[in-house]
N, C-alpha and C positions, 0 to 999 in steps of 0.2 A: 832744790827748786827755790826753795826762801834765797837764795843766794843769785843765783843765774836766772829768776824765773821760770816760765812754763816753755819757753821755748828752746829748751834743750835740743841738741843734736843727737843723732846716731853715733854712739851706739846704745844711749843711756834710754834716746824717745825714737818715737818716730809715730805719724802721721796720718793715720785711717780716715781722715777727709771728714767735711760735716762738723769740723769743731773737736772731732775725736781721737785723741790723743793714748798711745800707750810708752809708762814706765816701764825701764826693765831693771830690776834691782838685783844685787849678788847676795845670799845667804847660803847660810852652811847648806842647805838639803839642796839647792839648787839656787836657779835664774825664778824671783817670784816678779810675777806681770800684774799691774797695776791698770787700769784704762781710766781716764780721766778727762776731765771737758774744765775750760775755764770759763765762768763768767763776770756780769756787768763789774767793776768795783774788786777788780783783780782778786777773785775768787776763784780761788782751785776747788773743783768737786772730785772726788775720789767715787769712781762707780761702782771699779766690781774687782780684785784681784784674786790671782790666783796662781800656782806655781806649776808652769808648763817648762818641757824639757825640750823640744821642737822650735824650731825656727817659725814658725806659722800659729798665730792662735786660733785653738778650735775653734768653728763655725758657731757652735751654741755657746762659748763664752764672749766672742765681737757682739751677736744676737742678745745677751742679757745686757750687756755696758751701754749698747744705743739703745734698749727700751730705759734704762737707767736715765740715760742722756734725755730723751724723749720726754719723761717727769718730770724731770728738773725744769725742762722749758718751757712746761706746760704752766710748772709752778709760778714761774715766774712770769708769764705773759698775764 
């Protein structure tokens, strides 16, 4: 990301709308998922990861990374 920025492509990010973005990184145990939002002053925030094996991230981990996303904009407004 320090390199290419926040706007990677598929198959590394992709795109949850709202500003919310998810990593997909390789490690030995698996694919670990990152969700991340960037703001003002090209700031990357890292909200919530976590190491899923499924093509789809559960329901209650997209749910914690936008209440995550949600703070951050609160903080900063």
């Amino acid at each position: 990301m320090e390199i290419h920025g926040p706007n990677l492509r598929e198959p590394h990010t992709k795109a949850f709308g709202e500003g919310l973005f998810e990593l997909r990184l390789k490690g030995a145990e698996g694919i670990a998922r990152v969700f991340y939002c960037t703001r003002i002053g090209r700031r990357i925030v890292m909200l919530h990861g976590f190491v899923e094996k499924s093509q789809k991230p559960p329901a209650r981990e997209l749910k914690l990374a936008r209440q995550r996303q949600k703070e951050i904009e609160n903080a900063d407004a």
